[in-house]
C-alpha positions in Angstrom: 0.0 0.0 0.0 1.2 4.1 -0.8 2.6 4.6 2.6 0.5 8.3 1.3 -2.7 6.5 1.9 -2.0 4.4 4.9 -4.5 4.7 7.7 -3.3 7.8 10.1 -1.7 6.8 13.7 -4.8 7.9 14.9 -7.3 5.2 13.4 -4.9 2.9 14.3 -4.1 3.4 18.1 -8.3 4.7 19.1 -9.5 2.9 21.6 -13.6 2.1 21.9 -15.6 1.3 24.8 -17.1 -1.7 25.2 -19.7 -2.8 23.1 -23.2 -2.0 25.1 -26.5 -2.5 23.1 -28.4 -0.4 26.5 -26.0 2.6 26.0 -26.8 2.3 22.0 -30.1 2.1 22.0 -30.4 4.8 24.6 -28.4 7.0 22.8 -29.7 6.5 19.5 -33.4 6.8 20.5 -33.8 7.7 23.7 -36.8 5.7 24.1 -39.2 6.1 26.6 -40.8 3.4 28.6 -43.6 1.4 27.2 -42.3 1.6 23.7 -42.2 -2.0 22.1 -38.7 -3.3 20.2 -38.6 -6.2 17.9 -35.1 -7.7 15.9 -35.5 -8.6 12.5 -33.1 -10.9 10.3 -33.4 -12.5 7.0 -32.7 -15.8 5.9 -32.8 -17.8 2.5 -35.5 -19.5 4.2 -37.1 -17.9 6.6 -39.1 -20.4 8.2 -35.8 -21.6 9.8 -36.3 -18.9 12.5 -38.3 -21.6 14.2 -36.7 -22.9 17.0 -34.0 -20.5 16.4 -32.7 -23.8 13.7 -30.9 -21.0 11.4 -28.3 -21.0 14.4 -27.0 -24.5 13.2 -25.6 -23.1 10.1 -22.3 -21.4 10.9 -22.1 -19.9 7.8 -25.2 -17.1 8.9 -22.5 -15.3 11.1 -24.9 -11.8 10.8 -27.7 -13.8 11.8 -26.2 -15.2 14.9 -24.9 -11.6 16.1 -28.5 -10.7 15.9 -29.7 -13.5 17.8 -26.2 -13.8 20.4 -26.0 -10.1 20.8 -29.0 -7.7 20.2 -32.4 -10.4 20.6 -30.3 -12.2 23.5 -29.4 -9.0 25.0 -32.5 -7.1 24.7 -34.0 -10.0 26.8 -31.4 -10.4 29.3 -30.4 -6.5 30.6 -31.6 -4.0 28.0 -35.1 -4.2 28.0 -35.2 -4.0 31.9 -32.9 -1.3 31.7 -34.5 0.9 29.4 -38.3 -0.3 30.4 -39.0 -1.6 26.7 -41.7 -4.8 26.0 -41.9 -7.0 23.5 -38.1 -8.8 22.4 -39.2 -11.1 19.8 -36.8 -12.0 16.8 -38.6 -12.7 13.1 -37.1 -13.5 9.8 -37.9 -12.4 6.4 -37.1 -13.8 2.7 -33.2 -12.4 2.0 -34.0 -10.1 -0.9 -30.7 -10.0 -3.1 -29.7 -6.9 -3.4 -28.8 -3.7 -1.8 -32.2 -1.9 -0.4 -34.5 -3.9 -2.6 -38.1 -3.9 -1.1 -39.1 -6.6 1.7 -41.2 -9.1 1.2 -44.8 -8.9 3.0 -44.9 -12.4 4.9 -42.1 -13.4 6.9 -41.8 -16.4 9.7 -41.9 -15.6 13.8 -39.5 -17.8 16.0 -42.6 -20.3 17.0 -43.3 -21.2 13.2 -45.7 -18.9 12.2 -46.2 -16.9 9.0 -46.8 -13.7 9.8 -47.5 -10.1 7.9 -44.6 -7.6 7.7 -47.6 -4.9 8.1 -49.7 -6.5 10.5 -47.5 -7.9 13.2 -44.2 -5.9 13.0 -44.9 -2.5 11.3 -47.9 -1.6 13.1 -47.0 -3.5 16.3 -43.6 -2.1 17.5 -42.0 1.3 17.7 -38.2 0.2 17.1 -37.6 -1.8 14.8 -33.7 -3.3 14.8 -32.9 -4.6 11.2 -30.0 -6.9 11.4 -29.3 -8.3 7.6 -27.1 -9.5 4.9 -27.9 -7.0 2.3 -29.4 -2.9 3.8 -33.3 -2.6 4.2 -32.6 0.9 4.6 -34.8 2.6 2.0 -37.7 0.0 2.4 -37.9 0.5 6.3 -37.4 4.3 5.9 -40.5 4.1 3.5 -42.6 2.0 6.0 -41.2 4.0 9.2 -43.0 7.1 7.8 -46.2 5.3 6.8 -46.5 3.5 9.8 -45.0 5.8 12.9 -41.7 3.5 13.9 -38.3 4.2 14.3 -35.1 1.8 14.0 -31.5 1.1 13.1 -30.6 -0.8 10.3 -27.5 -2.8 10.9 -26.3 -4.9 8.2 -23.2 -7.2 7.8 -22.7 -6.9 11.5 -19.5 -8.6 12.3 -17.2 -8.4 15.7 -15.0 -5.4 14.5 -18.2 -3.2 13.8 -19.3 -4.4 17.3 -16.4 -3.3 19.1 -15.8 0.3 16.6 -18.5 1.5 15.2 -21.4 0.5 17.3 -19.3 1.0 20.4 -18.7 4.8 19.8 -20.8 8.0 21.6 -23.4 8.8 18.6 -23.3 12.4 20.2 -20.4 12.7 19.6 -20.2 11.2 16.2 -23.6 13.6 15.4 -21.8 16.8 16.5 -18.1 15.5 14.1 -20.7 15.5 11.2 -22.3 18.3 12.3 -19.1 20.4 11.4 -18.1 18.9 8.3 -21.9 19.0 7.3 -21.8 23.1 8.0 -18.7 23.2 5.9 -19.2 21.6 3.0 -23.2 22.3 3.1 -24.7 24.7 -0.1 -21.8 23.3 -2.5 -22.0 24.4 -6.4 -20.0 21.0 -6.9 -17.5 18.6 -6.2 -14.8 17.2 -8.3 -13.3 13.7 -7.8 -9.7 12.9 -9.6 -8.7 8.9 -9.8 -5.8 7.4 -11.1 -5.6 3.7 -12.2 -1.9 2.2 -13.0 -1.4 5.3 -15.7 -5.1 6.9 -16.5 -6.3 9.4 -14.8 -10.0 9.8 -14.8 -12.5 12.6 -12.9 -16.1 12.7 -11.9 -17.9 16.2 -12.2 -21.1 16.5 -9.7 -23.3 18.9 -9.6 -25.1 19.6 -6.3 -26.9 22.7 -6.9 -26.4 24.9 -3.6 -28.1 22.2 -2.0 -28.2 21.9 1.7 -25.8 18.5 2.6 -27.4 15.8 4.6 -25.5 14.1 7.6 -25.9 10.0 8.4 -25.1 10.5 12.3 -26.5 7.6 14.3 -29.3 9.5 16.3 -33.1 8.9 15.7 -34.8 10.1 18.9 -37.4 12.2 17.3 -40.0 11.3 14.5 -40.5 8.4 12.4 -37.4 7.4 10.7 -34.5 5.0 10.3 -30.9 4.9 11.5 -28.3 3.3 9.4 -25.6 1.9 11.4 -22.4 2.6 11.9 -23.2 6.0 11.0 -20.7 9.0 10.4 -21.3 10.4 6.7 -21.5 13.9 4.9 -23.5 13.2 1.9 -25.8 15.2 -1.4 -27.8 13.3 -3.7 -26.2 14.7 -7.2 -28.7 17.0 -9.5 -26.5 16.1 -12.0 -23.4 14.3 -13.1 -20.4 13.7 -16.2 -17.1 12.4 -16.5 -15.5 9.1 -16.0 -14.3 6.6 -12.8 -13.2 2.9 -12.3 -15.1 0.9 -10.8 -14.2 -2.0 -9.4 -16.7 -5.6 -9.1 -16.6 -7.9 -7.1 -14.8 -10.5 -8.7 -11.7 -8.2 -9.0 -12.8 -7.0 -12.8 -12.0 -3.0 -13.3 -14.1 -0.8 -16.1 -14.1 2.8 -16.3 -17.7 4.1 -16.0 -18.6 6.7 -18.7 -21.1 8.9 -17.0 -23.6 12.1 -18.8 -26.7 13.4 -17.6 -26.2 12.0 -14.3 -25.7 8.2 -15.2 -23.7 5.8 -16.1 -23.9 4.7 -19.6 -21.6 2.8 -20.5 -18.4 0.3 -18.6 -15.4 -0.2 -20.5 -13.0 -3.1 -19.5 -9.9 -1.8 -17.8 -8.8 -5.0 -16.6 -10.2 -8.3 -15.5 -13.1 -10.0 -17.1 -15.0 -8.7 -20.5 -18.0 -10.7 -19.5 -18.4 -9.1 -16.1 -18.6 -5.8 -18.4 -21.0 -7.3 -21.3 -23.1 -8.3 -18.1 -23.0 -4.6 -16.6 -23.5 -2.8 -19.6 -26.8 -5.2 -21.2 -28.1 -4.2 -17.7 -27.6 -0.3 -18.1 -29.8 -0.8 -21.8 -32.1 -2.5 -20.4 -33.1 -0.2 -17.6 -31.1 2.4 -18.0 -31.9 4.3 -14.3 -29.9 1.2 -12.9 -26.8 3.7 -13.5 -28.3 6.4 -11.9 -26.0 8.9 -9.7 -28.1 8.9 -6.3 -25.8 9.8 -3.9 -22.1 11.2 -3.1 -21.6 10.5 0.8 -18.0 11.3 2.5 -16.8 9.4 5.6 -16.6 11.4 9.2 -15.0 9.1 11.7 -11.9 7.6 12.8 -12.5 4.0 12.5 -11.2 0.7 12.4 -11.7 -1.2 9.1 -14.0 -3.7 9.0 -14.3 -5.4 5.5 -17.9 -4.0 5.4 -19.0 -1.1 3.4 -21.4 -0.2 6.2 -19.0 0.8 7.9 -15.9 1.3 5.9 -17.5 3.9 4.1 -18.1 6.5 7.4 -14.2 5.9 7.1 -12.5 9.9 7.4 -11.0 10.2 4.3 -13.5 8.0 2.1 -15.6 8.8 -0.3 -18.1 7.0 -2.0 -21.0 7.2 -5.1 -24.3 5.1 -5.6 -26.4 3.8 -8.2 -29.9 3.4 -8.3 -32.7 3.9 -5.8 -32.3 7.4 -3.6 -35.9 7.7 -2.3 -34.7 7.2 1.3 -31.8 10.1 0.6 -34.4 12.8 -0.4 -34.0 11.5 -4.4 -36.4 11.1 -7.4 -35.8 8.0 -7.8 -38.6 5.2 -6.6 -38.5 1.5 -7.5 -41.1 1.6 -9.7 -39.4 3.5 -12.1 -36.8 0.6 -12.9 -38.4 -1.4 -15.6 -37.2 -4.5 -13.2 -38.6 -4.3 -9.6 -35.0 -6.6 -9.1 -32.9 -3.8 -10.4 -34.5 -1.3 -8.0 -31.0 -1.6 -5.4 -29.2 1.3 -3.9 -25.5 0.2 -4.8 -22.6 2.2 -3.1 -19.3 2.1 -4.4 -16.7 2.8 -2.0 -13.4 4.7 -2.7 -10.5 3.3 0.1 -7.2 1.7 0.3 -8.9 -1.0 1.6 -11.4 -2.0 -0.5 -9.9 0.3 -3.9 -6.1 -0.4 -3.2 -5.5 -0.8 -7.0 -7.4 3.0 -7.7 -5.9 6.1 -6.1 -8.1 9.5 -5.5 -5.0 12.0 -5.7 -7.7 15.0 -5.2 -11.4 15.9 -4.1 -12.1 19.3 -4.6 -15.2 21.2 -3.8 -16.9 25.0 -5.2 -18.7 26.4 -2.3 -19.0 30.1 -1.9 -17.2 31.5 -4.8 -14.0 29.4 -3.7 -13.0 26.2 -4.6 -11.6 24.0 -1.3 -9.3 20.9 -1.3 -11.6 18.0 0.5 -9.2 14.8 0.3 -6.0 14.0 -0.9 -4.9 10.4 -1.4 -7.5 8.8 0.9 -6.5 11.5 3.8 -8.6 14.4 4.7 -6.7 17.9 3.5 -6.2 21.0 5.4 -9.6 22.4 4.8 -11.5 19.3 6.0 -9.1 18.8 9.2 -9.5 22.5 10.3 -13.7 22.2 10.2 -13.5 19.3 12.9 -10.9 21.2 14.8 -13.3 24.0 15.3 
């Protein structure tokens, strides 16, 4: 790794309390007594929440966090402490893909089919969503239909347990807080990559708008949390220029982007079929390459191997594709001509999870002056001074 875009001494050497689901749920919500909390997971096949069978499969290490630490803990400390009812665990169908829409049935831990709607929605006022893939945007939707709050929590794993859901969200609220105030009402942003010898940027318009802030506290209306939180971020009015992207199996493309979407992928290196597969999908249903959000990391923290929280990483950056509802965006799943494309895909910028694609520069217009945001994965002067404040 460029010894430039090493993690600083400080990321390294933090030290976290330990993990405490009472002190995060307190925190988070501040919920009052009386107020009823559920845990939901999904599964392949749901009805394996019976009996709690899924915990036989040690390959559902997410699931079993959810059961070992927030359903088991809820019942044996929190809810006592925090004078909360209810405690039951329920599985839905594993949708697939990033912030797809949930299923309406799902299976309770004594066997029976129940109704998303009926017996969770309506029923409880947190909700806790641990899961393999986000149900951020559905649960957002549903919170503000139905009156709940909760915390979505996917790809939990032990370092995110003892980093980034073991900080003080009041502290992480008021770090975002001053980047937010900083970089809010921005013309636009630049983003320069480099890959082996290309350079490449990304133009985004933002439009003065005013920038949003993913901080880990939900203790007033109906809403979701998405957690680890700890991000700056605008959902783009508009968008052109080019970056590599990198899959998952390793393949890198440079993405053509105009009018705020990706058009077309060209094969960089790695597998042409990986591209064909990509770029049949942006012709079919074109919104699929849709710039819905540019989001910057705020916190010092460990990494994980998870997006989730990888990407609050100071430093970071990342775009998404697709669905940006839940962000304040135009887009809705029904305008994807397939209900299966309808995902909100981030695609995180880090030496970790990039370490073949530099970002030498981020550079951003904001009151007639144009400010230096990042340089090689580390925050520049500009963005270290706002937090010192």
């Amino acid at each position: 790794m460029n010894a430039a875009i090493e993690p600083t001494a400080s990321v390294r050497t933090r030290q976290f309390p330990p993990f405490s689901l009472t002190r995060l749920l307190r925190t988070v919500f501040d919920p009052q007594p009386g107020e009823r909390v559920c845990v939901l997971i999904d599964l392949e096949d749901p009805a394996e929440i019976a009996g709690f069978h899924f915990l036989q499969n040690p390959d559902l290490s997410i699931q079993r966090h959810a059961h070992d630490v927030v359903y088991q803990g809820l019942r044996h400390g929190t809810m006592a402490d925090l004078g909360l009812e209810g405690g039951e665990m329920f599985a839905y169908a594993i949708t697939g893909g990033s912030n797809l829409d949930l299923p309406e049935k799902g299976f309770a831990t004594d066997g029976r089919e129940i109704d998303l709607v009926e017996d969770v929605y309506k029923k409880y006022t947190l909700v806790l969503c641990v899961s393999t893939y986000s149900a951020t945007a559905p649960l957002t939707a549903f919170a503000k239909q139905f009156g709940f709050r909760g915390a979505t929590m996917h790809g939990m794993n032990q370092i995110i347990l003892s980093s980034g859901l073991a900080v003080d969200y009041f502290e992480v609220s008021k770090q975002a807080e001053k980047l937010r105030l900083g970089m809010t009402r921005a013309e636009w942003v630049e983003i320069d990559f480099a890959f082996e010898e290309n350079s490449y940027t990304l133009h985004l318009d933002l439009a003065e708008q005013e920038a949003q802030k993913s901080h880990g506290l939900c203790r007033g209306g109906p809403d979701i949390a998405n957690l680890p939180a700890g991000e700056i971020y605008y959902v783009p009015a508009s968008a052109a220029g080019e970056f590599p992207h990198k899959y998952e199996d390793g393949t890198i493309a440079v993405m053509t982007v105009e009018n705020c979407r990706v058009q077309r992928a060209t094969l960089l290196r790695g597998n042409q079929a990986t591209v064909d597969e990509h770029n049949a999908k942006l012709q079919s249903d074109p919104v699929t390459g849709e710039l819905g959000e540019l989001g910057f990391g705020t916190q010092e923290l460990p990494v994980s191997g998870r997006d989730i929280q990888d990407e609050k990483i100071l430093g970071t950056m990342h775009v998404a594709t697709g669905r940006s509802d839940h962000l304040g965006g135009r887009l809705t799943p029904d305008l994807f001509a397939n209900k299966k494309n309808a995902t909100h895909d981030d695609i995180l910028f880090s030496p970790s999870k990039t370490p073949e694609i530099n970002v030498p520069q981020v550079r951003m217009r904001r009151d007639g002056r144009t400010e230096v945001l990042i340089e090689n994965f580390a925050p520049a002067v500009y963005m270290r001074e706002l937090l010192r404040d």
